[in-house]
PyMOL Python script that loads the backbone (N, CA, C, O; Angstrom):
from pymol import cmd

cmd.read_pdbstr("""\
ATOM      1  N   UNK A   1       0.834  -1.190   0.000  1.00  0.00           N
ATOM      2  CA  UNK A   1       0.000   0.000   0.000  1.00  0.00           C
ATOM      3  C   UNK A   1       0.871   1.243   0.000  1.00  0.00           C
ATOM      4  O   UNK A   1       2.025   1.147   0.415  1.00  0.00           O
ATOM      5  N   UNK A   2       0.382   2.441  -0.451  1.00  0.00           N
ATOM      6  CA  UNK A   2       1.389   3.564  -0.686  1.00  0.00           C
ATOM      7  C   UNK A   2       0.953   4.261   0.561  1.00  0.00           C
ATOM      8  O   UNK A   2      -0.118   4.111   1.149  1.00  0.00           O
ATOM      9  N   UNK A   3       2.133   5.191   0.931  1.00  0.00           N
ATOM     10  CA  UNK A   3       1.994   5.735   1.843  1.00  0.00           C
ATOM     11  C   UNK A   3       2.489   7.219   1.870  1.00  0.00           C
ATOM     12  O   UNK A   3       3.562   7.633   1.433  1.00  0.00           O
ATOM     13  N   UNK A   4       1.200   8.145   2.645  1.00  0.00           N
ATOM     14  CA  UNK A   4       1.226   9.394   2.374  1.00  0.00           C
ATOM     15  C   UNK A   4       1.169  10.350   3.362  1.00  0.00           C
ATOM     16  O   UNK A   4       0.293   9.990   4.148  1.00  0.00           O
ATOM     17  N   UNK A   5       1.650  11.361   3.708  1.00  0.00           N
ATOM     18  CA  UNK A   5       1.787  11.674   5.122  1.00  0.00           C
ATOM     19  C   UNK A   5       0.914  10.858   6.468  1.00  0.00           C
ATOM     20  O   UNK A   5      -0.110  11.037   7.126  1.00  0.00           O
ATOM     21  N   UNK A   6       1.943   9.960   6.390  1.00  0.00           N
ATOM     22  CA  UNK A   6       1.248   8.146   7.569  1.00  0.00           C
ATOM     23  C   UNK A   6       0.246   7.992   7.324  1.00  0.00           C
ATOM     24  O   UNK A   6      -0.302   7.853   8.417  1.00  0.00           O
ATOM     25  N   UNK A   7      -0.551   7.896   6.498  1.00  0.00           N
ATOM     26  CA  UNK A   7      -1.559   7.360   6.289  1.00  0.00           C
ATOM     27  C   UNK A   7      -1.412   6.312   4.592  1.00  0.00           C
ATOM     28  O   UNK A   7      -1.103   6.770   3.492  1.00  0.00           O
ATOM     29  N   UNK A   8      -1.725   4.983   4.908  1.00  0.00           N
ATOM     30  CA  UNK A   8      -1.592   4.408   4.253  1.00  0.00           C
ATOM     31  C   UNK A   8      -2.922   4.408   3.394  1.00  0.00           C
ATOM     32  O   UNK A   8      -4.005   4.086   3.883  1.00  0.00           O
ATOM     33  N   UNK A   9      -2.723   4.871   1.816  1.00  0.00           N
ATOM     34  CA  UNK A   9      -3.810   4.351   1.059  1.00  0.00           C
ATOM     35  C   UNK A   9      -4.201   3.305   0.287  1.00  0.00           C
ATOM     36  O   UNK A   9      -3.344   2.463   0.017  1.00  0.00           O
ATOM     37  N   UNK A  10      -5.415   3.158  -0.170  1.00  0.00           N
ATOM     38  CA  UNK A  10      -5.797   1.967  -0.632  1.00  0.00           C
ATOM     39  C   UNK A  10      -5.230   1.667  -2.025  1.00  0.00           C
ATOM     40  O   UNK A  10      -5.627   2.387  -2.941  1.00  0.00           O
ATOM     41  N   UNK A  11      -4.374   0.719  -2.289  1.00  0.00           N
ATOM     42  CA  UNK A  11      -3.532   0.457  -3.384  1.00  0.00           C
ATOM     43  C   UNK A  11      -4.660   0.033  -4.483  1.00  0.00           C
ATOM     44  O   UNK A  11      -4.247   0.536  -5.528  1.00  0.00           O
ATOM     45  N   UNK A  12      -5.891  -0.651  -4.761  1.00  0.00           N
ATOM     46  CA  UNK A  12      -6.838  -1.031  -5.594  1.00  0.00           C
ATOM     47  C   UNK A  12      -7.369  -0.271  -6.097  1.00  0.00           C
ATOM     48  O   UNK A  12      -7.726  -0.471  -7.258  1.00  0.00           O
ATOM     49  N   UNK A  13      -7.717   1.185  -5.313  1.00  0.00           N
ATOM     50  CA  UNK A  13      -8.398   2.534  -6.077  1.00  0.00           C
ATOM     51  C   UNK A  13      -8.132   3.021  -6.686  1.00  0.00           C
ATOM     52  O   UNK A  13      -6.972   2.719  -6.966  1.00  0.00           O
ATOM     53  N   UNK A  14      -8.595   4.006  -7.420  1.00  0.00           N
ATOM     54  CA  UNK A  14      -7.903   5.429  -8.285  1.00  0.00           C
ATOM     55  C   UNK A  14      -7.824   6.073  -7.662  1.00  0.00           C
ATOM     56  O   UNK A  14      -8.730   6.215  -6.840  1.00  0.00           O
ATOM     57  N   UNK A  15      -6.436   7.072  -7.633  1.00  0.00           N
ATOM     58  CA  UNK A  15      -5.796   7.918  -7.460  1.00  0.00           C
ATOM     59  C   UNK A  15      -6.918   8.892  -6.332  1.00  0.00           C
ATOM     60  O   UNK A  15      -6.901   9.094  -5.118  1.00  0.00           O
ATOM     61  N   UNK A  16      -7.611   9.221  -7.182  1.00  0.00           N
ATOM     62  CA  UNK A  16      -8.690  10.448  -6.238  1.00  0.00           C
ATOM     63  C   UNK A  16      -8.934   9.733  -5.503  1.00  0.00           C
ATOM     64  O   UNK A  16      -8.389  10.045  -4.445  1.00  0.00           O
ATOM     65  N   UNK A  17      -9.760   8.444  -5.390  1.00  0.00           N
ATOM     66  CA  UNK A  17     -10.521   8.015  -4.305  1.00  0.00           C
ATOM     67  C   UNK A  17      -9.504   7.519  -2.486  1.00  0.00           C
ATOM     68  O   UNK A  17      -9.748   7.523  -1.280  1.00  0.00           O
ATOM     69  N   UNK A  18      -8.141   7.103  -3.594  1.00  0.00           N
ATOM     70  CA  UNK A  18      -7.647   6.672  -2.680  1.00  0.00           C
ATOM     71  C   UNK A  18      -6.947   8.277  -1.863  1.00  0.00           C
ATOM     72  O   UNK A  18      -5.931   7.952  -1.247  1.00  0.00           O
ATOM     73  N   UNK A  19      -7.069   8.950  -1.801  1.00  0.00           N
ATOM     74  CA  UNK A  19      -6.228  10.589  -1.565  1.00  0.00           C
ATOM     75  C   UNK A  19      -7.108  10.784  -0.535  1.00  0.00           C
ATOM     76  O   UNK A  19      -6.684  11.289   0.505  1.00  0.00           O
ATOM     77  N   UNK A  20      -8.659  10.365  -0.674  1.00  0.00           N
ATOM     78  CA  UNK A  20      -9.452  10.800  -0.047  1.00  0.00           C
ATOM     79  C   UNK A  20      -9.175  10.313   1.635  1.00  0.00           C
ATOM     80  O   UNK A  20      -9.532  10.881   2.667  1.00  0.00           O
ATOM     81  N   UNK A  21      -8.548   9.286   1.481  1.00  0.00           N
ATOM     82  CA  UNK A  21      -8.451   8.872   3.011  1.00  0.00           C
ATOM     83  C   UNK A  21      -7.912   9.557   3.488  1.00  0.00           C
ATOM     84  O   UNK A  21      -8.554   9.777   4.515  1.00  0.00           O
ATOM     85  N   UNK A  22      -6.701  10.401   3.491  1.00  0.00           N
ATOM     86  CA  UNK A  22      -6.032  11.634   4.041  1.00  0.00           C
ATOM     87  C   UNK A  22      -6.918  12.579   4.604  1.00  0.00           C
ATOM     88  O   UNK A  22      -7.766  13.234   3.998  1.00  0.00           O
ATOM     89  N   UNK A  23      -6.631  12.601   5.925  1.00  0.00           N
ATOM     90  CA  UNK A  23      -7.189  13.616   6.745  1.00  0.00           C
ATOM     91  C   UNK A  23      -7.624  15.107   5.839  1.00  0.00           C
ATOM     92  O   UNK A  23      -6.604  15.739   5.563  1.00  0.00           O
ATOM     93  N   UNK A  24      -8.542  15.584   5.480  1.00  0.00           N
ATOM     94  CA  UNK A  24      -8.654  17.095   5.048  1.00  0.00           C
ATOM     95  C   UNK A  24      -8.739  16.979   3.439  1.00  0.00           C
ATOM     96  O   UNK A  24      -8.901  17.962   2.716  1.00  0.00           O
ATOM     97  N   UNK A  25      -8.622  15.796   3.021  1.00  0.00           N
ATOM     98  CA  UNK A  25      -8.643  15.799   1.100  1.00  0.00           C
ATOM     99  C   UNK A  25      -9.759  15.374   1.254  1.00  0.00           C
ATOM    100  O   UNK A  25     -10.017  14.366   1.912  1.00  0.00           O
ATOM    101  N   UNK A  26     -10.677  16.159   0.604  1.00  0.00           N
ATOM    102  CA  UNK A  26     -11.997  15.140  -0.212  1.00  0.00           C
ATOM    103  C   UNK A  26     -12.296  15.111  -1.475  1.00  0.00           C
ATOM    104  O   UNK A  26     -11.290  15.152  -2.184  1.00  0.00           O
ATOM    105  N   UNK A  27     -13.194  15.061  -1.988  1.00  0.00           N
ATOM    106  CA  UNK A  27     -14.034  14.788  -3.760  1.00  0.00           C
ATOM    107  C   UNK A  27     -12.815  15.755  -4.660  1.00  0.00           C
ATOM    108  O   UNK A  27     -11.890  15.251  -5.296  1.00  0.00           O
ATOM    109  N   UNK A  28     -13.105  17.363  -4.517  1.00  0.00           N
ATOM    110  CA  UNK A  28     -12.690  17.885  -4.821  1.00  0.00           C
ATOM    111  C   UNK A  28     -11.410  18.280  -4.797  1.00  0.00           C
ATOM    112  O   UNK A  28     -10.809  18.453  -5.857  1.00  0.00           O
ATOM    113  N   UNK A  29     -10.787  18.487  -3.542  1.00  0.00           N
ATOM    114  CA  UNK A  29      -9.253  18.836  -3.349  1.00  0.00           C
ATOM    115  C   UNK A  29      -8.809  17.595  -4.640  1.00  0.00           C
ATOM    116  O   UNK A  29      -8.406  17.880  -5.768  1.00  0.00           O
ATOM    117  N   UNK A  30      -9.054  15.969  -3.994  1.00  0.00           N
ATOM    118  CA  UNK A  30      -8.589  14.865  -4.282  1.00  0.00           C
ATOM    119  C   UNK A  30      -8.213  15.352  -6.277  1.00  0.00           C
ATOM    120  O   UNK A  30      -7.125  15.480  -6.837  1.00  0.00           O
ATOM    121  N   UNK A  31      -9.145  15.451  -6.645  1.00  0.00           N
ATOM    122  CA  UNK A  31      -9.429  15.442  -8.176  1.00  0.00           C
ATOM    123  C   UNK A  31      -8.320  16.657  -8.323  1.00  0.00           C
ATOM    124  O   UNK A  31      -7.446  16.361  -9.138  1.00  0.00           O
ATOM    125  N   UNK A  32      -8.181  17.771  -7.806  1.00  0.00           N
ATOM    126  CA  UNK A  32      -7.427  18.953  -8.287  1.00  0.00           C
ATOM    127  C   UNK A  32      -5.877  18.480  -8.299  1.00  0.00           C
ATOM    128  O   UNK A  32      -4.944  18.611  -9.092  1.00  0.00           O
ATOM    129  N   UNK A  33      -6.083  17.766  -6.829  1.00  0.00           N
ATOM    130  CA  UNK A  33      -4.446  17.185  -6.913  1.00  0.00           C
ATOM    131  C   UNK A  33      -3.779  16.095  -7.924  1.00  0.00           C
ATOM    132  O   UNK A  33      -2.572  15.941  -8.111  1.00  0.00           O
ATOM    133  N   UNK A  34      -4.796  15.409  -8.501  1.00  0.00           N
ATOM    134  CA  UNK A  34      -4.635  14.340  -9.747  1.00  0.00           C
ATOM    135  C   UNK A  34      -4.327  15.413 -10.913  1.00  0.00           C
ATOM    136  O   UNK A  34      -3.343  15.138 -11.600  1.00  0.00           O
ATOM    137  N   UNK A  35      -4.751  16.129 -11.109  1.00  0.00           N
ATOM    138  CA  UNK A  35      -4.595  17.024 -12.281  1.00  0.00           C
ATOM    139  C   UNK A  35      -3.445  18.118 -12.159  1.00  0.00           C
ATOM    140  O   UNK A  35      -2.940  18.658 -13.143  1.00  0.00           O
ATOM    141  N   UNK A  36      -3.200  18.302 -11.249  1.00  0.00           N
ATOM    142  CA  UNK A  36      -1.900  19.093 -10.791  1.00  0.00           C
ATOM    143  C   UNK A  36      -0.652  18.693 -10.724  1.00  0.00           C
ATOM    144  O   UNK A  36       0.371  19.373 -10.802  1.00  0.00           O
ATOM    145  N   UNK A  37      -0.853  16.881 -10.488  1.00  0.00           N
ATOM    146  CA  UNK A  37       0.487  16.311 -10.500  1.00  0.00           C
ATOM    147  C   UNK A  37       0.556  15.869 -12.056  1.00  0.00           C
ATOM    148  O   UNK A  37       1.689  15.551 -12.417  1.00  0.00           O
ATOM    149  N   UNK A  38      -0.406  15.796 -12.990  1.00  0.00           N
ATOM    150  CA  UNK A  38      -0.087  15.868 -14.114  1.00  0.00           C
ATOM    151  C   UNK A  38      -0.278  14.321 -14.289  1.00  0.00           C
ATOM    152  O   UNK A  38       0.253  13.691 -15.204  1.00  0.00           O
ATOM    153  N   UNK A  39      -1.269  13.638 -13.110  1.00  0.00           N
ATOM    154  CA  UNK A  39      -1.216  12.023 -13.168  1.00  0.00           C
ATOM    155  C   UNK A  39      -2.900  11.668 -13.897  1.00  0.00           C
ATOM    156  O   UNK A  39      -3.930  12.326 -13.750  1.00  0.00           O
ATOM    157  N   UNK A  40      -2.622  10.056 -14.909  1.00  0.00           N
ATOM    158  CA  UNK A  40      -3.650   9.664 -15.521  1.00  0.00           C
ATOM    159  C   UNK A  40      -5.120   9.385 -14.482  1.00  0.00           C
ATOM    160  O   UNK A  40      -5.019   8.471 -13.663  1.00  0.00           O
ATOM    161  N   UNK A  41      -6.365  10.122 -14.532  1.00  0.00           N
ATOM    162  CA  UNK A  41      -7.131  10.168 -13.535  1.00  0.00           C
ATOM    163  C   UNK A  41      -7.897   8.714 -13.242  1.00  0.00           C
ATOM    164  O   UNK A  41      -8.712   8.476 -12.351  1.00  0.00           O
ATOM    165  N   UNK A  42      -7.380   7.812 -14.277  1.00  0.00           N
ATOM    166  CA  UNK A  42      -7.813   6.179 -14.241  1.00  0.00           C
ATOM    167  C   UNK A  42      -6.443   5.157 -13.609  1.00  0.00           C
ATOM    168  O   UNK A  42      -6.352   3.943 -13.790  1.00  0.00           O
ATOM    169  N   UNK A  43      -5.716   5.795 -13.044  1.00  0.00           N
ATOM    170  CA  UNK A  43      -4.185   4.886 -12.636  1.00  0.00           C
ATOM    171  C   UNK A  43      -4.855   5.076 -11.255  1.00  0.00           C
ATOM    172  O   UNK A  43      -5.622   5.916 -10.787  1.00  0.00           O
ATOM    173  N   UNK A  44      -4.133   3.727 -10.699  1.00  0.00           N
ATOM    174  CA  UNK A  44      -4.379   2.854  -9.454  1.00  0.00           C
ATOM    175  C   UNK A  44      -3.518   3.545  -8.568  1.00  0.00           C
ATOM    176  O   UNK A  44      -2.710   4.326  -9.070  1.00  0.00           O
ATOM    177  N   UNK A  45      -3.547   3.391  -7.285  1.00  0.00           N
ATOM    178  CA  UNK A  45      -2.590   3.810  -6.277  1.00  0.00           C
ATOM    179  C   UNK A  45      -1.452   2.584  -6.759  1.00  0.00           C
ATOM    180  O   UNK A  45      -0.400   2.675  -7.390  1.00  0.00           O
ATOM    181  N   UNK A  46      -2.005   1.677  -6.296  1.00  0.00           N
ATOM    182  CA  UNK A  46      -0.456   0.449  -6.892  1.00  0.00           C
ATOM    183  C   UNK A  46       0.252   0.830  -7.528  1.00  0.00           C
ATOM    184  O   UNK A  46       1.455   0.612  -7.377  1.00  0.00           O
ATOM    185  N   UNK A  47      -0.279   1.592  -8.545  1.00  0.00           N
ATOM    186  CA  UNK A  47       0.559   2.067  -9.941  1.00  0.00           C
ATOM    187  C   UNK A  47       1.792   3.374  -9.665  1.00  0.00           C
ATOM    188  O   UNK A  47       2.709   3.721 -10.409  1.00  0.00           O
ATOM    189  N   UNK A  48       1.329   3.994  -8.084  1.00  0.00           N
ATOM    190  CA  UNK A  48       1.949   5.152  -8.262  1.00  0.00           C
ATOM    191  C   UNK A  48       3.679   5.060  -7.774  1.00  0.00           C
ATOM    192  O   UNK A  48       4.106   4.238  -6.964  1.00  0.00           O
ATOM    193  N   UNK A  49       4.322   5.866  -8.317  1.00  0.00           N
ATOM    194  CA  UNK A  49       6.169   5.539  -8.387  1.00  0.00           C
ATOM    195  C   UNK A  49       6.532   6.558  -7.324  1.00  0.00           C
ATOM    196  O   UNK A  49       6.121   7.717  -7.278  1.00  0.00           O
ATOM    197  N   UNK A  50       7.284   6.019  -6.554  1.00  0.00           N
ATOM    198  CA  UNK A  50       8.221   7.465  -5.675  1.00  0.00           C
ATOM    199  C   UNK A  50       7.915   9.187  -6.324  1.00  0.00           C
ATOM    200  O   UNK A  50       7.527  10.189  -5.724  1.00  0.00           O
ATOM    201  N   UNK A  51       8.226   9.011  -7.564  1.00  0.00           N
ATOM    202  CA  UNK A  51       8.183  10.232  -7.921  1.00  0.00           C
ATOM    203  C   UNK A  51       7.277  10.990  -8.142  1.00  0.00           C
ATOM    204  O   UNK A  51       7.290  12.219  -8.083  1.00  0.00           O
ATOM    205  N   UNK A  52       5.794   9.763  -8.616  1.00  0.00           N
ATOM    206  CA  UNK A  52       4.787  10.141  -8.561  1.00  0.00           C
ATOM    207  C   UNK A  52       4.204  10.895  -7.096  1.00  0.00           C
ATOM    208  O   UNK A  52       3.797  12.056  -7.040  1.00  0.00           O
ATOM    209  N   UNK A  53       4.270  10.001  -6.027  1.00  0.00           N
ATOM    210  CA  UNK A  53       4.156   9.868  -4.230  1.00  0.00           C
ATOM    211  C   UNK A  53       4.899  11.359  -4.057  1.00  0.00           C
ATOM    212  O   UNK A  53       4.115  12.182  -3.586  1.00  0.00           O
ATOM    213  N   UNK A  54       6.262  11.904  -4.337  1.00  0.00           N
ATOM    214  CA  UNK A  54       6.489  13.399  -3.578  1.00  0.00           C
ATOM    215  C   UNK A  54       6.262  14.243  -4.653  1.00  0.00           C
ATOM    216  O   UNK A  54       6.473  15.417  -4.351  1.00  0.00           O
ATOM    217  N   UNK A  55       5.869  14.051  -5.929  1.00  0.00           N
ATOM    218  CA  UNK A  55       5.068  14.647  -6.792  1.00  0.00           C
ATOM    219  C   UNK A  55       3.513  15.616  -5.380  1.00  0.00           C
ATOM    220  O   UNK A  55       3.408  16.742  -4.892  1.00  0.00           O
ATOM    221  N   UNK A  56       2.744  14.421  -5.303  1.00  0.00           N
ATOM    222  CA  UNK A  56       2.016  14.511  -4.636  1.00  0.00           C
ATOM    223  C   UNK A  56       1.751  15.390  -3.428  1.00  0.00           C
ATOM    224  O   UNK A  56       0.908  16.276  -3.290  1.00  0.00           O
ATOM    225  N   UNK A  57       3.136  14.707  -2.156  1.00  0.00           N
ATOM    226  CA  UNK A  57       3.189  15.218  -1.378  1.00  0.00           C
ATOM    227  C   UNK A  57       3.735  16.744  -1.354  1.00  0.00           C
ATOM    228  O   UNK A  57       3.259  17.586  -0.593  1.00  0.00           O
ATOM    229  N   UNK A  58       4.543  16.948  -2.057  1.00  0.00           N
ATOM    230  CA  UNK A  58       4.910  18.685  -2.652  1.00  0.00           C
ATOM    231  C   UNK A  58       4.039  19.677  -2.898  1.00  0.00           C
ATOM    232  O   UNK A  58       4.190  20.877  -2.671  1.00  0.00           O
ATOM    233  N   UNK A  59       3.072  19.092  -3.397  1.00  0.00           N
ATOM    234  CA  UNK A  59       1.771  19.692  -3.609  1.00  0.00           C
ATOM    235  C   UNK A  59       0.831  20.135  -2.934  1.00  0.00           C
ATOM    236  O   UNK A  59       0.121  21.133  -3.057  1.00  0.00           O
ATOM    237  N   UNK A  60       0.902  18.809  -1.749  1.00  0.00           N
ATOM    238  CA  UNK A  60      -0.524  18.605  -0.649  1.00  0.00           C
ATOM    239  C   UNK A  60       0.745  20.189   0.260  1.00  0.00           C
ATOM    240  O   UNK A  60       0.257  21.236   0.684  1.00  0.00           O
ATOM    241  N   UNK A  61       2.186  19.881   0.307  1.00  0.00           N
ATOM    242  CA  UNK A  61       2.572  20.486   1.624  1.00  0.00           C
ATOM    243  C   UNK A  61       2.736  22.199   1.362  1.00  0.00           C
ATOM    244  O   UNK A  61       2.772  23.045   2.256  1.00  0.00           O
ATOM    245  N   UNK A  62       2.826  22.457  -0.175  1.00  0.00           N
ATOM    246  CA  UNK A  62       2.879  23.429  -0.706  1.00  0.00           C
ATOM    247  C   UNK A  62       1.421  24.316  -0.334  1.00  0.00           C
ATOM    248  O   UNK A  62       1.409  25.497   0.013  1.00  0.00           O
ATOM    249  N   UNK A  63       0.162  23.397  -0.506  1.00  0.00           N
ATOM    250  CA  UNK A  63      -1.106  24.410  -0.360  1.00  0.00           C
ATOM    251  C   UNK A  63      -1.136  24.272   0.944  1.00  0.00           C
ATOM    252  O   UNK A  63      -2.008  24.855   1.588  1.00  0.00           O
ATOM    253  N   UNK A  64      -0.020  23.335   1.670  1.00  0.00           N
ATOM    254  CA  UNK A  64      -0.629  23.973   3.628  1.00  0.00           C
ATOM    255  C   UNK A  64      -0.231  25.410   3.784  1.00  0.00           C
ATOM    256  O   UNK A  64      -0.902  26.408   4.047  1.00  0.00           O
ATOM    257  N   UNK A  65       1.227  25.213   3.517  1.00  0.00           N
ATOM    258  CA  UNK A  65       2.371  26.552   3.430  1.00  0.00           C
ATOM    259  C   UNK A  65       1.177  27.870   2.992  1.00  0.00           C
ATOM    260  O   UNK A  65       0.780  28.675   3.834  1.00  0.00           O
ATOM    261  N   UNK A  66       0.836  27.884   1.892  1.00  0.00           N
ATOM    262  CA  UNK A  66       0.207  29.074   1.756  1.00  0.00           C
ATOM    263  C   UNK A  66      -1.431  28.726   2.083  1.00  0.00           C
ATOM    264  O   UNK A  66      -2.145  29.717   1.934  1.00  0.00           O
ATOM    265  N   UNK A  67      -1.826  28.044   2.314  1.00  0.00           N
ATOM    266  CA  UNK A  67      -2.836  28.475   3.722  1.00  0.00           C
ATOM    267  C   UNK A  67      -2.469  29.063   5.198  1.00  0.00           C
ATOM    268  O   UNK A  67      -3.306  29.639   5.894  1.00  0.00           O
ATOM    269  N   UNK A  68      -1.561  28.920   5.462  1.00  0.00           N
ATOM    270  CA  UNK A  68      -0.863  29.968   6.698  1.00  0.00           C
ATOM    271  C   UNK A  68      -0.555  31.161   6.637  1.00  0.00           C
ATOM    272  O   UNK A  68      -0.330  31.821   7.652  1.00  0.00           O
ATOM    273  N   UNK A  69      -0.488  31.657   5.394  1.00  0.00           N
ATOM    274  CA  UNK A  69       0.811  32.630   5.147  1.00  0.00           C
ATOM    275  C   UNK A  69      -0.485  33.665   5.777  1.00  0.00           C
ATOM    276  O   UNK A  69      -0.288  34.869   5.942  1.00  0.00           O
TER     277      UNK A  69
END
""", "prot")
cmd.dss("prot")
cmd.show_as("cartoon", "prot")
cmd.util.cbc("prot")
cmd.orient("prot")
């Protein structure tokens, strides 16, 4: 299973659905972040590569950063 700030997601889902388990991602965030990392919106979590994973996380930690500012 891939793993995303400690929370392990569901490797069988797509991408959005599985994002959703993360504390604070839902329907929407989930989908913006698939399209932002530039990833196919029908690929599996199984499918996703390291680079894909801090692709991701860069993203999720980038919109905390400027929600604080």
């Amino acid at each position: 299973m891939p793993r995303l700030l400690g929370v392990e997601i569901p490797a069988k889902k797509k991408v959005a659905y599985s994002l959703r388990y993360i504390n604070g991602i839902g329907p929407t965030r989930a989908d913006l972040l698939v399209k932002e990392a530039g990833l196919n919106p029908d690929m599996r979590a199984q499918d996703l590569t390291e680079e894909h994973l801090n692709k991701i996380l860069n993203i999720i930690t980038d919109q905390i950063g400027r929600a604080h500012v």
